[in-house]
PDB file of N, CA, C and O in Angstrom:
ATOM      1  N   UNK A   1     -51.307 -37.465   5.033  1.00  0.00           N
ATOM      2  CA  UNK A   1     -50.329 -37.615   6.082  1.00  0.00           C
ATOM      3  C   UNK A   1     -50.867 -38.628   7.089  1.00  0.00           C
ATOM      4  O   UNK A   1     -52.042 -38.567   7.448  1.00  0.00           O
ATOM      5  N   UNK A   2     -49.934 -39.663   7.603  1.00  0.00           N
ATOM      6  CA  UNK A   2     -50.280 -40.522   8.749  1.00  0.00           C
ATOM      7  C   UNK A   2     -49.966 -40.134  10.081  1.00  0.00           C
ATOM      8  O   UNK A   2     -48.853 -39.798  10.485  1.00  0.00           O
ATOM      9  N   UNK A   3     -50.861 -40.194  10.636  1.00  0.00           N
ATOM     10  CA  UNK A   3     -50.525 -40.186  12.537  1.00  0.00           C
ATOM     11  C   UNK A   3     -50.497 -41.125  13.040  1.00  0.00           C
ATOM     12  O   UNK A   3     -51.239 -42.107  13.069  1.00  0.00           O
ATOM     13  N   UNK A   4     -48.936 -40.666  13.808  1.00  0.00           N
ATOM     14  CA  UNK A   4     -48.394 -41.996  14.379  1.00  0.00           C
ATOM     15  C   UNK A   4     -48.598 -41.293  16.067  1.00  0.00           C
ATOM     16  O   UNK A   4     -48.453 -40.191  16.596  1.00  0.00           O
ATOM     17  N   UNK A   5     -49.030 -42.723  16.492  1.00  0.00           N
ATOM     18  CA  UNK A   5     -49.093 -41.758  18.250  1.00  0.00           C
ATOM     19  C   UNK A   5     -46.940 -42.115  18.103  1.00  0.00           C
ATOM     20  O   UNK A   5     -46.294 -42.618  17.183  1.00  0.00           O
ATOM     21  N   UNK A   6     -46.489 -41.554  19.479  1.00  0.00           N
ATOM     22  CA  UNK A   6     -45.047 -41.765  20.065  1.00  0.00           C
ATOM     23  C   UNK A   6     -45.451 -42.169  21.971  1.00  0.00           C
ATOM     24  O   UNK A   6     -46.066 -41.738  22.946  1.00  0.00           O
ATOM     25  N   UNK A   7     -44.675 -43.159  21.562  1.00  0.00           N
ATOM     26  CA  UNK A   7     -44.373 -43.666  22.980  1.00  0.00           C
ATOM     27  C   UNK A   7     -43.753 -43.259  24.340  1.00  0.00           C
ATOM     28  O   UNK A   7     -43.240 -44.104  25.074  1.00  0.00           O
ATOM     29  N   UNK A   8     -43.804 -42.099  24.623  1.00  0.00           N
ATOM     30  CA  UNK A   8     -42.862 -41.362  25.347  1.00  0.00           C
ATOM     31  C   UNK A   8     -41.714 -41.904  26.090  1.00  0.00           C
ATOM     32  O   UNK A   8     -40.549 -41.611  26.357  1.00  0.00           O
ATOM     33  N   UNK A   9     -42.690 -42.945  26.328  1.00  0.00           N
ATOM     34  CA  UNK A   9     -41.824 -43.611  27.894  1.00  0.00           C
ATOM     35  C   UNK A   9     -40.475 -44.507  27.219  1.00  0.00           C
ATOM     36  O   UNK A   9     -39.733 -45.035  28.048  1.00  0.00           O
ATOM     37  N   UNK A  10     -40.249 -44.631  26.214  1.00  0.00           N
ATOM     38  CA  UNK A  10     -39.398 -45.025  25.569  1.00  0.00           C
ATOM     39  C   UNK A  10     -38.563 -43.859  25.451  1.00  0.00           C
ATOM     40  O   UNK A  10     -37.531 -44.506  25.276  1.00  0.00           O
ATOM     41  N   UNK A  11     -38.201 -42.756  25.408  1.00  0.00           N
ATOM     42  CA  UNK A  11     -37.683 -41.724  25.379  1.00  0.00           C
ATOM     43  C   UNK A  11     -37.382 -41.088  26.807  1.00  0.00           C
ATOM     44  O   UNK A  11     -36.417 -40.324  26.840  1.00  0.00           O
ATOM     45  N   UNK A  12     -37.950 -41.262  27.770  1.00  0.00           N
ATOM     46  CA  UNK A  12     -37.759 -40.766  28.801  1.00  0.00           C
ATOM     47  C   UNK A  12     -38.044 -41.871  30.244  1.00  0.00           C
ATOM     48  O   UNK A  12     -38.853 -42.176  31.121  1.00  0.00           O
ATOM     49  N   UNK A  13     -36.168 -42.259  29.456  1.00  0.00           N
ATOM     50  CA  UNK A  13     -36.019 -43.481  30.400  1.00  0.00           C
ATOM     51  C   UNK A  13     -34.487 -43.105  30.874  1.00  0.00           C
ATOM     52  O   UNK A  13     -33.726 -42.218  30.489  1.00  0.00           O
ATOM     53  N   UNK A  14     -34.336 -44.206  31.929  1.00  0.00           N
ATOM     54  CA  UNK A  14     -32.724 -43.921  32.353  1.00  0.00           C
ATOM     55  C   UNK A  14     -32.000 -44.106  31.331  1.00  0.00           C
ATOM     56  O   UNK A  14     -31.177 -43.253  30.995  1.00  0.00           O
ATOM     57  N   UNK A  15     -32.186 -45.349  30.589  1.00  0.00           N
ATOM     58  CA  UNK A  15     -30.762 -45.829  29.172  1.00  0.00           C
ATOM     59  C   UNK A  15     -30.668 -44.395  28.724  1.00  0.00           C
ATOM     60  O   UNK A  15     -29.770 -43.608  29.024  1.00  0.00           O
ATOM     61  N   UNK A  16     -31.526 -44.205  28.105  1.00  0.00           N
ATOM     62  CA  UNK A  16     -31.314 -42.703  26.666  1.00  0.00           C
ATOM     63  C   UNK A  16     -30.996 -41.517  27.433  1.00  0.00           C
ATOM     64  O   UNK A  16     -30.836 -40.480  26.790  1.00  0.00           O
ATOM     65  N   UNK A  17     -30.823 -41.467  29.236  1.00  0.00           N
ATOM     66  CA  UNK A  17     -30.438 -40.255  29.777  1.00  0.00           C
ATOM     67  C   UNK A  17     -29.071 -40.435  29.687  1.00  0.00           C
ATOM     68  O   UNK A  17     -28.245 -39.634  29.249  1.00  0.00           O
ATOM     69  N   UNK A  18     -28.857 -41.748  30.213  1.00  0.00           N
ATOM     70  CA  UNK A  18     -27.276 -41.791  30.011  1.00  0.00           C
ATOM     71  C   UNK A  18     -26.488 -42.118  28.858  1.00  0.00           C
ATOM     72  O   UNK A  18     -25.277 -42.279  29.006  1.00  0.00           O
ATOM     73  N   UNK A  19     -27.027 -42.239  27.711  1.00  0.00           N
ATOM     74  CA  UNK A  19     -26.544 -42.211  26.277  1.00  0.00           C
ATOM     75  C   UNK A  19     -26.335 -41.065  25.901  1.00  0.00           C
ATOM     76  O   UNK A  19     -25.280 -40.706  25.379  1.00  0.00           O
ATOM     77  N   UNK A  20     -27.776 -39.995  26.218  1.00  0.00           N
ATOM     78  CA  UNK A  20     -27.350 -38.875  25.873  1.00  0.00           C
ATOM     79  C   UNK A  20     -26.162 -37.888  26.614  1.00  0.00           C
ATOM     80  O   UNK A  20     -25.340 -37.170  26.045  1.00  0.00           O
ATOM     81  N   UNK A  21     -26.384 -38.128  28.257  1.00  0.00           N
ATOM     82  CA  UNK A  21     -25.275 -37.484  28.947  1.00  0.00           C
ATOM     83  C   UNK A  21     -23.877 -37.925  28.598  1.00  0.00           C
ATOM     84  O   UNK A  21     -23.032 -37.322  29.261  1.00  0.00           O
ATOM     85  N   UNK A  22     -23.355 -38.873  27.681  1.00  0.00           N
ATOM     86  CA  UNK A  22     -22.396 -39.383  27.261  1.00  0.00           C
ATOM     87  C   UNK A  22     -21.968 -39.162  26.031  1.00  0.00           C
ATOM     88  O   UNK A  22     -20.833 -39.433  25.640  1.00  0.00           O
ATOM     89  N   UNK A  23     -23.229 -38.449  25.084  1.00  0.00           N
ATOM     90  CA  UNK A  23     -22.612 -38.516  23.972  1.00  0.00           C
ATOM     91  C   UNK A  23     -22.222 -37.219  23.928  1.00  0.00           C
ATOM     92  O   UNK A  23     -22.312 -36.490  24.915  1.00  0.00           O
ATOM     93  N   UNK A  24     -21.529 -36.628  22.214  1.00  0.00           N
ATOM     94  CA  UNK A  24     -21.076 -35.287  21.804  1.00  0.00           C
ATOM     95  C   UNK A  24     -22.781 -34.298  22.162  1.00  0.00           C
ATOM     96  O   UNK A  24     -23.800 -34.986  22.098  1.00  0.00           O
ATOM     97  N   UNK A  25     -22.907 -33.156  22.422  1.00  0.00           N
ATOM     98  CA  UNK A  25     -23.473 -32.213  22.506  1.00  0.00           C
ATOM     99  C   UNK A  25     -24.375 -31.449  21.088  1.00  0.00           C
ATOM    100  O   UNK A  25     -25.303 -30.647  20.982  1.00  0.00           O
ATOM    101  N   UNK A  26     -23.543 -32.180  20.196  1.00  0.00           N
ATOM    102  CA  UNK A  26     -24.953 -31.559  19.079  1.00  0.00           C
ATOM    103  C   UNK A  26     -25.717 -32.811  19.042  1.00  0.00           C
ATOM    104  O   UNK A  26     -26.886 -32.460  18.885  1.00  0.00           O
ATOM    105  N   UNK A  27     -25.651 -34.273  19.113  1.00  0.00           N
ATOM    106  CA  UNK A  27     -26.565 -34.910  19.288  1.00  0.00           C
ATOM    107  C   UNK A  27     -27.702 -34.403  20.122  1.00  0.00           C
ATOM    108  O   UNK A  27     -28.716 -34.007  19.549  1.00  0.00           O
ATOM    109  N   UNK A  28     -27.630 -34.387  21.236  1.00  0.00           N
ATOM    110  CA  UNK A  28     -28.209 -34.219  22.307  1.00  0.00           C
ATOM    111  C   UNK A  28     -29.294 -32.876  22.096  1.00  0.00           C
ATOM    112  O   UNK A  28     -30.421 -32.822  22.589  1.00  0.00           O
ATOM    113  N   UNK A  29     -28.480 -31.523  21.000  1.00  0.00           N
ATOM    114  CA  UNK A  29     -29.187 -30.457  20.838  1.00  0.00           C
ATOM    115  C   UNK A  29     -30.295 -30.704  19.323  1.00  0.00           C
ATOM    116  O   UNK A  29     -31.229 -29.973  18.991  1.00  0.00           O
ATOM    117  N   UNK A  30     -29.604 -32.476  18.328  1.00  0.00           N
ATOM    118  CA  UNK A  30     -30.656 -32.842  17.349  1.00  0.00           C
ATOM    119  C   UNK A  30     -31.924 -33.471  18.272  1.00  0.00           C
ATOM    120  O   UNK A  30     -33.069 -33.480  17.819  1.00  0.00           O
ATOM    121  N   UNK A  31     -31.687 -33.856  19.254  1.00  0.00           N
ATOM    122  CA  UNK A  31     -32.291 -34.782  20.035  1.00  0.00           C
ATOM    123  C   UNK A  31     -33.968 -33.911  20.429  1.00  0.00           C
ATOM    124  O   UNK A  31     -35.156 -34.205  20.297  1.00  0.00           O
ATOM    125  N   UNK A  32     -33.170 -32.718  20.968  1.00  0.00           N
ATOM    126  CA  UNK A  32     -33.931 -31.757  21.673  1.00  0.00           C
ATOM    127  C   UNK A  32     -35.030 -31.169  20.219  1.00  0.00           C
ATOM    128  O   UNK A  32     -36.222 -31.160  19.913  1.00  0.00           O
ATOM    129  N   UNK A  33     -33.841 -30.779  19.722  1.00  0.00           N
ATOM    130  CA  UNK A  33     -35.083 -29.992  18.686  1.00  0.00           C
ATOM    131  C   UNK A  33     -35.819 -31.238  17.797  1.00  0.00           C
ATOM    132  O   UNK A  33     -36.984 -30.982  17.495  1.00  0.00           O
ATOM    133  N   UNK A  34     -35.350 -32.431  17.377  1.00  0.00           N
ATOM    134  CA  UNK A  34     -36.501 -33.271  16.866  1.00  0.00           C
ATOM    135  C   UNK A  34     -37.953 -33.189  17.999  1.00  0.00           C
ATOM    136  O   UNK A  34     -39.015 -32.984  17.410  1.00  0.00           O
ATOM    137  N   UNK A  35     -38.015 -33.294  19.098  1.00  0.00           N
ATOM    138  CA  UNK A  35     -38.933 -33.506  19.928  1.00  0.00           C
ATOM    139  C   UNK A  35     -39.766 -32.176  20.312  1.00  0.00           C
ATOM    140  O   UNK A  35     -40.878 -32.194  20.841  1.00  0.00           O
ATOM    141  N   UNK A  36     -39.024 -30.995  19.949  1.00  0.00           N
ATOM    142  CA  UNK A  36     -39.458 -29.534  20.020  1.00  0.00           C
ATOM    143  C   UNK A  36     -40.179 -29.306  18.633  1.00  0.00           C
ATOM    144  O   UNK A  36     -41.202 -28.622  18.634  1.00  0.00           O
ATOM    145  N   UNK A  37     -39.744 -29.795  17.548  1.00  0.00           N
ATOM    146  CA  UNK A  37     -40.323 -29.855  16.376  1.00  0.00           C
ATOM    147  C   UNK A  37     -41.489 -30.359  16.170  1.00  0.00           C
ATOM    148  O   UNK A  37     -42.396 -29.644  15.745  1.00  0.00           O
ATOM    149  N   UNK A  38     -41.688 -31.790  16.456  1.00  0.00           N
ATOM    150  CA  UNK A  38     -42.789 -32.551  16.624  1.00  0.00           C
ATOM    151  C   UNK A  38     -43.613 -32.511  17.327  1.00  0.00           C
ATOM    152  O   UNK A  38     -44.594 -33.198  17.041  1.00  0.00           O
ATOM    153  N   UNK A  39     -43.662 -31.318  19.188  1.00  0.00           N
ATOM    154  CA  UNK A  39     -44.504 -30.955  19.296  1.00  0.00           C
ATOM    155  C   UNK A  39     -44.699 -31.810  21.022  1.00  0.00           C
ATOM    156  O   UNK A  39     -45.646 -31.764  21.807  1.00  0.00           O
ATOM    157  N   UNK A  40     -43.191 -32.630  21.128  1.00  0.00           N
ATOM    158  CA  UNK A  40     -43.485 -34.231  22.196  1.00  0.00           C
ATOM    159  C   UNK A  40     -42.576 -33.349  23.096  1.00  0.00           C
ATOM    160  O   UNK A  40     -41.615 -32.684  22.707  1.00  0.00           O
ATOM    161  N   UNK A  41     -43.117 -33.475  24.563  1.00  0.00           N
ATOM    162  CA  UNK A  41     -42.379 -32.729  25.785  1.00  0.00           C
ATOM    163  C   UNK A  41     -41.539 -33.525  26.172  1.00  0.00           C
ATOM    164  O   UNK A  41     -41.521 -34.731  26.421  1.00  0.00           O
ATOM    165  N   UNK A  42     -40.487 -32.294  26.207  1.00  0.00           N
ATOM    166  CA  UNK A  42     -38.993 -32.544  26.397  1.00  0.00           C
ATOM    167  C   UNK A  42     -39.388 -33.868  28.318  1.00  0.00           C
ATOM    168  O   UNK A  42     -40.207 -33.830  29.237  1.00  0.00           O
ATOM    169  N   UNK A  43     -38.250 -34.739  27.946  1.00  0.00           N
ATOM    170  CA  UNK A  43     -37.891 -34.837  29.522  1.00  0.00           C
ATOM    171  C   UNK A  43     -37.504 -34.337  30.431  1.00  0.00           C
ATOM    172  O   UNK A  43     -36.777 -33.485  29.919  1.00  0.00           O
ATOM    173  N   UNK A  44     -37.418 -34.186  31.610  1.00  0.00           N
ATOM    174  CA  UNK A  44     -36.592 -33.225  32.580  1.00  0.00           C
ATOM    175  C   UNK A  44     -34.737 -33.709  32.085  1.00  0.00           C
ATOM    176  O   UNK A  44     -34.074 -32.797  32.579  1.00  0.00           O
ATOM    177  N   UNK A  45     -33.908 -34.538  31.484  1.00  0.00           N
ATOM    178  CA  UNK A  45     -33.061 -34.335  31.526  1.00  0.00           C
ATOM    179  C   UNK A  45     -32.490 -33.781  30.111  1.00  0.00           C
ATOM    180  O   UNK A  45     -31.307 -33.882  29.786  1.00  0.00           O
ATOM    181  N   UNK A  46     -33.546 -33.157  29.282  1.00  0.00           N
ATOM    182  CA  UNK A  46     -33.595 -32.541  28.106  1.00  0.00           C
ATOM    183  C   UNK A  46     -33.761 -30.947  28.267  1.00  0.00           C
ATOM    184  O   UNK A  46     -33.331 -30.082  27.504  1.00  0.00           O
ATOM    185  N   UNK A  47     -34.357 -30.812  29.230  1.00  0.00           N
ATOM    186  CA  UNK A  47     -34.811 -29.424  29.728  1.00  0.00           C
ATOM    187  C   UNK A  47     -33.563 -28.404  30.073  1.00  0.00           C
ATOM    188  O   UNK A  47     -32.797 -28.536  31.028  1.00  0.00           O
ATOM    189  N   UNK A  48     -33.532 -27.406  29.128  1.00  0.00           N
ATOM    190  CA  UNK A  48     -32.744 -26.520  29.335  1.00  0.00           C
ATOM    191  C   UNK A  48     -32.761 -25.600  30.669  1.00  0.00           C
ATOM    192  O   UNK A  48     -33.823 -25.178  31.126  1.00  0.00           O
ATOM    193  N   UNK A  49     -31.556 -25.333  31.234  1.00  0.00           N
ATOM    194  CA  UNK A  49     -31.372 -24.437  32.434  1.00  0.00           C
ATOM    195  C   UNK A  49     -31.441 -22.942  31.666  1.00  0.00           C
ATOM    196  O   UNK A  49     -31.084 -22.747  30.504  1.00  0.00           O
ATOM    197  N   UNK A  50     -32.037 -21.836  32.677  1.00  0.00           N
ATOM    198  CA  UNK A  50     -31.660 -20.446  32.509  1.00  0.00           C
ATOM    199  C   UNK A  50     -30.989 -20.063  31.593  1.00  0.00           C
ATOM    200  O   UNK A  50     -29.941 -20.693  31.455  1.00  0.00           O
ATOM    201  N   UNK A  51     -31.185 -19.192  30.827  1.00  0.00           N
ATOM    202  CA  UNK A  51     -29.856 -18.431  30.346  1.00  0.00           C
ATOM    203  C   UNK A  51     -29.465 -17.569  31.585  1.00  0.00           C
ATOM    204  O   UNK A  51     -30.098 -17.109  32.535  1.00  0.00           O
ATOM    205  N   UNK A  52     -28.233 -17.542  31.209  1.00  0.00           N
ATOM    206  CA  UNK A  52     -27.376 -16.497  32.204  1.00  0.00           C
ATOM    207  C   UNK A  52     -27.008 -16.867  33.803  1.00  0.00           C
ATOM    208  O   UNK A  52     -27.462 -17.863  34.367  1.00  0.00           O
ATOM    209  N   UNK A  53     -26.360 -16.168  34.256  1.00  0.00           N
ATOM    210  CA  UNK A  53     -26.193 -16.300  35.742  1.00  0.00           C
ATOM    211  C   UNK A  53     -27.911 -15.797  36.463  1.00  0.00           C
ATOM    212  O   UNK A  53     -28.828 -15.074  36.074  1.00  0.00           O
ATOM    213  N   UNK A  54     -27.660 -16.625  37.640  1.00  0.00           N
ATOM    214  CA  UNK A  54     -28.910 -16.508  38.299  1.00  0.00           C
ATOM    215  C   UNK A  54     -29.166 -15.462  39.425  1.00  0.00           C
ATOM    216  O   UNK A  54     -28.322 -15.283  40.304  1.00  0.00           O
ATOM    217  N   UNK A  55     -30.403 -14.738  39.387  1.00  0.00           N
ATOM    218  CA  UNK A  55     -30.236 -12.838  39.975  1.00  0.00           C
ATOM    219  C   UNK A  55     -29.864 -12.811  41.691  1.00  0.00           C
ATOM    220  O   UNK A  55     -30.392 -13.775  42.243  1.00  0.00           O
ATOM    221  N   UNK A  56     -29.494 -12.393  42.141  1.00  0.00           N
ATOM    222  CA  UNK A  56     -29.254 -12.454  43.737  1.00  0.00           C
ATOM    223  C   UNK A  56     -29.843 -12.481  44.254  1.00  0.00           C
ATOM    224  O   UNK A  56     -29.445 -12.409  45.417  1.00  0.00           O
ATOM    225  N   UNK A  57     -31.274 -12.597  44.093  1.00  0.00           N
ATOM    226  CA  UNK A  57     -32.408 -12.650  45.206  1.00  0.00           C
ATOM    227  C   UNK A  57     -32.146 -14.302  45.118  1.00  0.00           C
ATOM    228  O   UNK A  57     -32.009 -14.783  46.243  1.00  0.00           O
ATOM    229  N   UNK A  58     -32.047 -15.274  44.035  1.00  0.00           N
ATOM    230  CA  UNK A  58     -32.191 -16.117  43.799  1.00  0.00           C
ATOM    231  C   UNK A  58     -30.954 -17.014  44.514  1.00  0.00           C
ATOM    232  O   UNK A  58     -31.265 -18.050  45.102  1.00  0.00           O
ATOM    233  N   UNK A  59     -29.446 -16.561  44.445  1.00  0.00           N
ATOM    234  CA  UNK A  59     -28.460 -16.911  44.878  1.00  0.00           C
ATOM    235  C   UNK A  59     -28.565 -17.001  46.804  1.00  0.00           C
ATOM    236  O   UNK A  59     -28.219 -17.904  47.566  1.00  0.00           O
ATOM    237  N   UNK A  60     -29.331 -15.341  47.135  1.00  0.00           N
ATOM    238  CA  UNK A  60     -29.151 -15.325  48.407  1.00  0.00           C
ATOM    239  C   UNK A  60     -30.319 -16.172  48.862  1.00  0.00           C
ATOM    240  O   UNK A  60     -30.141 -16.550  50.020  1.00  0.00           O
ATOM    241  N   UNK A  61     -31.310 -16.540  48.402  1.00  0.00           N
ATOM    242  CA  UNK A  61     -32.232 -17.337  49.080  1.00  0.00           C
ATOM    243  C   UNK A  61     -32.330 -18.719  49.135  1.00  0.00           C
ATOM    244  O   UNK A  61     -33.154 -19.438  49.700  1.00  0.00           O
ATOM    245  N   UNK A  62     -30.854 -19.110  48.106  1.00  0.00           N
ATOM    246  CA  UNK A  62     -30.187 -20.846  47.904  1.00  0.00           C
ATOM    247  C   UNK A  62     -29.226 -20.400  49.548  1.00  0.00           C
ATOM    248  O   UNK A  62     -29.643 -20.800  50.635  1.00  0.00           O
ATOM    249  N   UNK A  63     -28.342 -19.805  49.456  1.00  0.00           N
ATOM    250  CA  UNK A  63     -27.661 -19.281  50.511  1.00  0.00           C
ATOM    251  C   UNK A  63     -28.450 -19.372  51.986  1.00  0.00           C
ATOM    252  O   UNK A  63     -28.131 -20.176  52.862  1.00  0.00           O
ATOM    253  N   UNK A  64     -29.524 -18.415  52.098  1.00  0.00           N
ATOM    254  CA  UNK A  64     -30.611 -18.453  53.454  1.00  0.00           C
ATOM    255  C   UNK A  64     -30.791 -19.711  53.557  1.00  0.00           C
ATOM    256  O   UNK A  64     -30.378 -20.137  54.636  1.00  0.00           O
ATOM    257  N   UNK A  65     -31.429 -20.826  52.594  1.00  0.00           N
ATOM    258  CA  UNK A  65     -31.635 -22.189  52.930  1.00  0.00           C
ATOM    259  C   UNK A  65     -30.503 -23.277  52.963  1.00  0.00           C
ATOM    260  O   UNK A  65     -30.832 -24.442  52.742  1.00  0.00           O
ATOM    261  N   UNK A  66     -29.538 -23.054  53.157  1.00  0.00           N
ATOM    262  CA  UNK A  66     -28.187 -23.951  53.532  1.00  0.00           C
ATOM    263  C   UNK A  66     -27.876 -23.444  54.865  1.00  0.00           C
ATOM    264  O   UNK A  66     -27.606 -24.174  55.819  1.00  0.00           O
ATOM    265  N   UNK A  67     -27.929 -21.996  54.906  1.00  0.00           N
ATOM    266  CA  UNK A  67     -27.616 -21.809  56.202  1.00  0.00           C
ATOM    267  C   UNK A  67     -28.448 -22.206  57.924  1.00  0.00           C
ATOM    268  O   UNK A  67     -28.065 -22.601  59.025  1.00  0.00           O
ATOM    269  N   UNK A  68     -29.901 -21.762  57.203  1.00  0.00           N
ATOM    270  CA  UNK A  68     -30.391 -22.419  58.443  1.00  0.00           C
ATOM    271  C   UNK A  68     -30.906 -21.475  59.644  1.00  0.00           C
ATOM    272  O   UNK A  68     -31.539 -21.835  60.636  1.00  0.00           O
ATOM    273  N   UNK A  69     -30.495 -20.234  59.320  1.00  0.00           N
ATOM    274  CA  UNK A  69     -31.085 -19.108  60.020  1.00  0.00           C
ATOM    275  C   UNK A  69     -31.635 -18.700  59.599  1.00  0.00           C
ATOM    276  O   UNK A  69     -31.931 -18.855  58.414  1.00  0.00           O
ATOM    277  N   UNK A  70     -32.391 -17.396  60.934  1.00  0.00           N
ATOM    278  CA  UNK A  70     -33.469 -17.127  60.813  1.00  0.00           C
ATOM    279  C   UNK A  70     -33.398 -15.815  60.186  1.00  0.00           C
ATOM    280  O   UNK A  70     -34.499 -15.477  59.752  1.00  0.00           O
ATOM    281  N   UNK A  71     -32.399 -14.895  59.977  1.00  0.00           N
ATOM    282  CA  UNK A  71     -32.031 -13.762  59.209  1.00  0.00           C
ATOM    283  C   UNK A  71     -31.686 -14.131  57.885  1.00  0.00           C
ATOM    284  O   UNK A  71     -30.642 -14.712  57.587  1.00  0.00           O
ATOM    285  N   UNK A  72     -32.867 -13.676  56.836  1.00  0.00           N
ATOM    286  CA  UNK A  72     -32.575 -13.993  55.176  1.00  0.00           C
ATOM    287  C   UNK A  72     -32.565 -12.660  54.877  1.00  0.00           C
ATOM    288  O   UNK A  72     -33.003 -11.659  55.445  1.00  0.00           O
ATOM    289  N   UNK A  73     -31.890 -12.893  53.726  1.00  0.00           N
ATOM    290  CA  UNK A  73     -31.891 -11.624  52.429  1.00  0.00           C
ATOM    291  C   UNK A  73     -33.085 -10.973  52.191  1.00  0.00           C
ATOM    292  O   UNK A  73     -33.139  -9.751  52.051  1.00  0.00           O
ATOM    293  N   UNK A  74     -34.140 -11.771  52.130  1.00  0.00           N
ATOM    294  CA  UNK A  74     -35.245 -11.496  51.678  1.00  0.00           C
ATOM    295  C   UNK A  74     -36.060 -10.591  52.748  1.00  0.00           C
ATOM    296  O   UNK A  74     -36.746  -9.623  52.419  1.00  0.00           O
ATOM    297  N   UNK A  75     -35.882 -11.051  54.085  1.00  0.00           N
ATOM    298  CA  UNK A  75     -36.169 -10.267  55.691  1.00  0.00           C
ATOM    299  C   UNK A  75     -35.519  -8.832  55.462  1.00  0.00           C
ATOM    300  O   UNK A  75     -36.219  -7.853  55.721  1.00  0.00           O
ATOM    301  N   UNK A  76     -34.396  -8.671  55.055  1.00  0.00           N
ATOM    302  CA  UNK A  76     -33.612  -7.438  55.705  1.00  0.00           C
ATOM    303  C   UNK A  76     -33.881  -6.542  54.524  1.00  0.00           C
ATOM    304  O   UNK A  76     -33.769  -5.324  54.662  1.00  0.00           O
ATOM    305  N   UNK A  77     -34.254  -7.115  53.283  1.00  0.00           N
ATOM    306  CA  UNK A  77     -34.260  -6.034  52.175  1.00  0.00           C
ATOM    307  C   UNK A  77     -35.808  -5.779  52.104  1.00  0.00           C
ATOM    308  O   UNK A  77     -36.320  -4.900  51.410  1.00  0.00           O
ATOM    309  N   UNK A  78     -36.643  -6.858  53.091  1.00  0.00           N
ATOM    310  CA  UNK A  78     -38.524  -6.171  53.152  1.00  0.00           C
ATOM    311  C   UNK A  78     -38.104  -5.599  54.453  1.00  0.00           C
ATOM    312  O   UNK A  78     -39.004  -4.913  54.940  1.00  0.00           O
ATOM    313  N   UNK A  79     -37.166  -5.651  55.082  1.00  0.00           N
ATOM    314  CA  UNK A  79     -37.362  -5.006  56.736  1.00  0.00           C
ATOM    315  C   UNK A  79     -38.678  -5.588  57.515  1.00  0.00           C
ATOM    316  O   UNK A  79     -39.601  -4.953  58.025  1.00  0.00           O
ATOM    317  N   UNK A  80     -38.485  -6.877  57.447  1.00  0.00           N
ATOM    318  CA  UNK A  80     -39.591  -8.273  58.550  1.00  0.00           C
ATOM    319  C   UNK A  80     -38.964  -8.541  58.809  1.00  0.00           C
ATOM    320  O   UNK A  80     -37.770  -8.407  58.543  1.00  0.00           O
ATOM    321  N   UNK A  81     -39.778  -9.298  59.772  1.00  0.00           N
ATOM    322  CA  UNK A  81     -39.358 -10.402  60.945  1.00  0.00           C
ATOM    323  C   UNK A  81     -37.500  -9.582  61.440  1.00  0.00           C
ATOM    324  O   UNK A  81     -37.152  -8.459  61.076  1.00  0.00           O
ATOM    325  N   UNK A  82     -36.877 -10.274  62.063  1.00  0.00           N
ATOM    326  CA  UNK A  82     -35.577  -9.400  62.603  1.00  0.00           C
ATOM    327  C   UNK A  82     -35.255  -7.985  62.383  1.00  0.00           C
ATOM    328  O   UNK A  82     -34.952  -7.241  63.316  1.00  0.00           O
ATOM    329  N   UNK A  83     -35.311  -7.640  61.269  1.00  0.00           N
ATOM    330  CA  UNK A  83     -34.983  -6.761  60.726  1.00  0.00           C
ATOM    331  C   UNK A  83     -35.996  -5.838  60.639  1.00  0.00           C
ATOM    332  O   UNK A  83     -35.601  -4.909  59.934  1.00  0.00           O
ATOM    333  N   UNK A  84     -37.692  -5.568  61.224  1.00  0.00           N
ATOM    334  CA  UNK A  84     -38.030  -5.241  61.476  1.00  0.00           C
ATOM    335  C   UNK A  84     -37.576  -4.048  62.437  1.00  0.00           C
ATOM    336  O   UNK A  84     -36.728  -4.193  63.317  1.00  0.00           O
ATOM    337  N   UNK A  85     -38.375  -2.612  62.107  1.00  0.00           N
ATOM    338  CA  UNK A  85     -37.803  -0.965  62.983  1.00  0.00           C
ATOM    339  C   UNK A  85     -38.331  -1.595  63.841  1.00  0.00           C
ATOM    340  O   UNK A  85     -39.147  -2.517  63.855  1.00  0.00           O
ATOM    341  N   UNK A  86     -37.447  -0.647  65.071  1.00  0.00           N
ATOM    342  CA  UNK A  86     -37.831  -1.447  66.510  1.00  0.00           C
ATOM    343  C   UNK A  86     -38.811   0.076  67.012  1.00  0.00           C
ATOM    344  O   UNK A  86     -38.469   1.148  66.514  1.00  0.00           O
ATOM    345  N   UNK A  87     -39.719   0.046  67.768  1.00  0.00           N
ATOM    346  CA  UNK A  87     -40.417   1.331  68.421  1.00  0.00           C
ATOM    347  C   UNK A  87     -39.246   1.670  69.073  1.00  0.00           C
ATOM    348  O   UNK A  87     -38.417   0.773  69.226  1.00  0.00           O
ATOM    349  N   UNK A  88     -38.961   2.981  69.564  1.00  0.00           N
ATOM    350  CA  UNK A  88     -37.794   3.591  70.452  1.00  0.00           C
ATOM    351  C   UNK A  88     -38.675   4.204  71.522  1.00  0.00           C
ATOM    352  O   UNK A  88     -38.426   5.392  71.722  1.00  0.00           O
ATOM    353  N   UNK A  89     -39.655   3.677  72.264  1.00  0.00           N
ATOM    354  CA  UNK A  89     -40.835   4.208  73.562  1.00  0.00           C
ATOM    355  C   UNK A  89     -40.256   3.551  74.813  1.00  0.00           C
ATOM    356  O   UNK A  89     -40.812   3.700  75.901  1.00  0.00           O
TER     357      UNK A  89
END
C-alpha cells in the first residue's frame, strides 16, 4: 500500500464551503464520510451540529447573554448572586 500525505488546506477553503453549501445533501454527507473514513479532520463547515433540540440550561443561558442582565437562569436555579436567601435579622 502507498502513502499519500493530503493537503488539507485544499479542502478546507472558502470555494469547496460554498460548493458544498450549494450542492444536494448526500454529496456533502459522501464528502463527510470519505474524510471520516480516511481518518482527515472534518472542517468546521463539515462539522455536524447536536442531535436533538438543545437542553434549557443551554437555551436559557443563550437567552441570559442577549439580554444583558444581571439575573440568569443559572443564578436563580443555584440561588447566587440576586437570588441569593436574604438573612431576615
Amino acid at each position: 500500500m502507498t502513502i499519500a500525505t493530503v493537503d488539507t488546506s485544499r479542502i478546507d477553503n472558502k470555494r469547496v464551503a460554498e460548493y458544498l453549501a450549494s450542492t444536494d445533501r448526500r454529496v456533502t454527507i459522501g464528502v463527510r464520510f470519505t474524510l471520516e473514513a480516511l481518518g482527515i479532520q472534518l472542517p468546521n463547515f463539515l462539522q455536524r451540529k447536536p442531535a436533538g433540540r438543545p437542553g434549557r440550561a443551554a437555551l436559557m443561558a443563550a437567552a441570559d447573554k442577549d439580554s444583558g442582565t444581571i439575573y440568569s437562569y443559572r443564578d436563580e436555579k443555584l440561588r447566587i448572586g440576586a437570588f441569593a436567601p436574604k438573612s431576615t435579622r
